[in-house]
C-alpha positions in Angstrom: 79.4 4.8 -38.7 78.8 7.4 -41.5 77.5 10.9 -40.4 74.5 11.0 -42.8 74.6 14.6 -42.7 77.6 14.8 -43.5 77.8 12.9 -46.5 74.4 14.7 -47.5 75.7 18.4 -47.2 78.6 16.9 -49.4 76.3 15.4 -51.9 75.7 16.9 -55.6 74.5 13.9 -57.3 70.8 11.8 -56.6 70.6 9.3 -58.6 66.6 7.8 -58.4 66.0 3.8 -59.0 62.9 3.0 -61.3 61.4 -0.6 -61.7 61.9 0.4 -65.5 64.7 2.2 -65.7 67.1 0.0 -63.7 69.2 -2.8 -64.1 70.3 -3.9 -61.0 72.7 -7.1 -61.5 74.3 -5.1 -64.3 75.0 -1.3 -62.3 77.2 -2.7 -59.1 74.7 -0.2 -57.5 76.8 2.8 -58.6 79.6 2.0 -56.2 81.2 5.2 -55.0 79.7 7.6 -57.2 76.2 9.2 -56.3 76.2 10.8 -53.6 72.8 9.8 -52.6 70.4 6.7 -54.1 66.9 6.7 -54.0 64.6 3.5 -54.2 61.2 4.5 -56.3 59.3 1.3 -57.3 55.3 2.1 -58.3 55.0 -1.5 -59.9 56.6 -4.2 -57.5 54.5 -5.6 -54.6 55.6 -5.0 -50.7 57.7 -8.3 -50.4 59.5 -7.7 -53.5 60.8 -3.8 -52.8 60.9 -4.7 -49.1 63.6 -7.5 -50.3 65.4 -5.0 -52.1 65.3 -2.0 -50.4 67.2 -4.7 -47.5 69.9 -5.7 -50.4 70.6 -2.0 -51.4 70.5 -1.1 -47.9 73.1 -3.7 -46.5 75.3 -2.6 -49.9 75.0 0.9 -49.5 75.8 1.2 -45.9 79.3 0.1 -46.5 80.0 2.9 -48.8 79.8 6.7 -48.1 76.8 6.4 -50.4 73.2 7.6 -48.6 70.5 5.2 -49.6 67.0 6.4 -49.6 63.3 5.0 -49.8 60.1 6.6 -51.5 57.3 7.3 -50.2 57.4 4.6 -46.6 58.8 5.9 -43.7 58.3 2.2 -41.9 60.2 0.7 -45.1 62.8 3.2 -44.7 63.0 1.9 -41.0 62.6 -1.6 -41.2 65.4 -2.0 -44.1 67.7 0.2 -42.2 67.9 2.8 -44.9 69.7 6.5 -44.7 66.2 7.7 -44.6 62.6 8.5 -46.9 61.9 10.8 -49.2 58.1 12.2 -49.3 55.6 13.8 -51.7 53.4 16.7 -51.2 50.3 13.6 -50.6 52.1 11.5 -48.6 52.7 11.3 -44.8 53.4 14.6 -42.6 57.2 15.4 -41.8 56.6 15.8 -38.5 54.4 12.4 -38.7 57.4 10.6 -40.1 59.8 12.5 -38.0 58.2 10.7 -34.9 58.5 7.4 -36.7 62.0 7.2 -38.4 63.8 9.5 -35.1 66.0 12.3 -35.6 68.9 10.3 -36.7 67.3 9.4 -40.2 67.1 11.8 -43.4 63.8 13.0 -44.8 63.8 14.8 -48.1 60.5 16.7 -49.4 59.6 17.5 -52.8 58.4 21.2 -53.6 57.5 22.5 -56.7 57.0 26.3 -55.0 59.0 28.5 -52.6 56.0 28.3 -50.3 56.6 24.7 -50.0 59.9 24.7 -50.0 60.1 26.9 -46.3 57.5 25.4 -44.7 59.9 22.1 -45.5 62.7 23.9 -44.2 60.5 25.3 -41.2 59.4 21.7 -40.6 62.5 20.3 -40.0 63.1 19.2 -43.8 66.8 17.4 -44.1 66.7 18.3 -47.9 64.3 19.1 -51.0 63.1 17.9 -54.2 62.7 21.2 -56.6 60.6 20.6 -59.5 59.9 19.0 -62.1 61.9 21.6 -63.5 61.3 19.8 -66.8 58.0 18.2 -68.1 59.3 14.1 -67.1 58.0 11.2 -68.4 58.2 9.7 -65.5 55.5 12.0 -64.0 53.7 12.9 -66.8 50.5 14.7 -64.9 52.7 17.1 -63.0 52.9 20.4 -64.6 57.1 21.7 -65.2 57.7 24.6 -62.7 61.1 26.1 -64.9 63.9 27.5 -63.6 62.4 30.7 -61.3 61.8 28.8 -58.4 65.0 27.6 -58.3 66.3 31.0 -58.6 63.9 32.0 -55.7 65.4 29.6 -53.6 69.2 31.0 -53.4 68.9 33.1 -50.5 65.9 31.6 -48.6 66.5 27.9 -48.5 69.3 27.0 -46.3 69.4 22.9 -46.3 70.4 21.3 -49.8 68.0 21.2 -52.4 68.2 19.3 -55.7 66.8 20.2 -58.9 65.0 17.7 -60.2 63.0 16.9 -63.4 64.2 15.5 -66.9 67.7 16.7 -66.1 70.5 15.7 -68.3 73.7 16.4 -70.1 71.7 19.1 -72.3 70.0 20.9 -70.1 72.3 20.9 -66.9 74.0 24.3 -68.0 70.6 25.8 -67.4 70.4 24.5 -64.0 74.0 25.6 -63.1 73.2 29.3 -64.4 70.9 29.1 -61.4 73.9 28.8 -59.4 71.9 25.4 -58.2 74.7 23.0 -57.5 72.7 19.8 -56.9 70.7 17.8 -59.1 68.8 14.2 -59.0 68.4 12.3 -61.9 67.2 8.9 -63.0 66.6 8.3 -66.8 69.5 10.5 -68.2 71.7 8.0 -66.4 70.3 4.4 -66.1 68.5 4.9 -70.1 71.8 5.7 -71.6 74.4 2.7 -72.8 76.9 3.3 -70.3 75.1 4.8 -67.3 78.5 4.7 -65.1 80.3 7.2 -67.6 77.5 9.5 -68.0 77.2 9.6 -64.0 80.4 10.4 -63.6 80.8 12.7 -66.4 78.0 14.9 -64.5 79.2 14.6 -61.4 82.5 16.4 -62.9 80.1 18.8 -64.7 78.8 19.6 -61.3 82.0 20.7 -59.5 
């Protein structure tokens, strides 16, 4: 059985899932190369994500690959995923803590340092920084910059990845932060050959 924190304290690459952005029967699921892979689906109804989050799941936990859910801690538990990742509005840690168990991951996103410890003091497993770029894909949240992550350095002790309309262009930024992890969706699964450009910055990131 993989040690899911483990394989998360090793991971530099979260690559995020979107109804629009993703096509499933053409990506093999990124076999092997993320380090972690995140389910986000806004537009499908329960059956349908509950179906695939149990596909992706089953695929995923045959590979040293973590898979994570959005948003549902019981989703998370009933497809057997590596564990949920949470906004600021959804449920407490500590509520999804008692639901998922100890063994299970739960990431938090944080667009502040404030947020970020009282993650960490909350028994966080990892972070979400950003949107460290304005994103299309959430066009109401306000871009935070790079100063938060350079707050983080010496105060956050879990992994944390920068998040936010990353890509090939804008990742030195991010590495002059002396951040070393990053989650992306669009600058991977919009391009023509996603599997390249993942692996080209996953190289980039060691």
């Amino acid at each position: 059985m993989k040690s899911k924190k483990a394989l998360l304290k090793k991971s530099q690459l979260y690559l995020i899932l979107n109804r629009d952005s993703s096509s499933l029967k053409d990506l093999d699921f990124f076999q092997g190369q993320p380090g972690i892979v995140q389910l986000r689906d806004k537009l499908a109804d329960a059956k349908q994500i509950f179906n695939l989050a149990l596909k992706l799941s089953k695929f995923y936990r045959k590979t040293n690959t973590l898979f994570i859910v959005n948003n549902d801690p019981i989703l998370a538990l009933l497809s057997l995923a590596d564990g949920v990742h949470l906004g600021q509005e959804d449920l407490a840690l500590k509520a999804a803590r008692c639901i998922l168990g100890k063994d299970k991951l739960i990431g938090i996103s944080c667009s502040n340092l404030k947020q970020a410890l009282k993650a960490q003091n909350d028994g966080a497993d990892y972070l979400g920084i950003g949107p460290i770029y304005k994103s299309p894909l959430k066009p109401r949240s306000k871009a935070i910059g790079l100063k938060v992550l350079r707050q983080l350095k010496k105060r956050i002790k879990i992994p944390y990845f920068a998040i936010g309309n990353i890509n090939e262009n804008n990742l030195t930024e991010i590495l002059a932060t002396q951040a070393r992890r990053i989650a992306v969706s669009r600058a991977v699964l919009k391009t023509t050959h996603p599997k390249l450009t993942l692996k080209l910055l996953m190289e980039r990131l060691k």
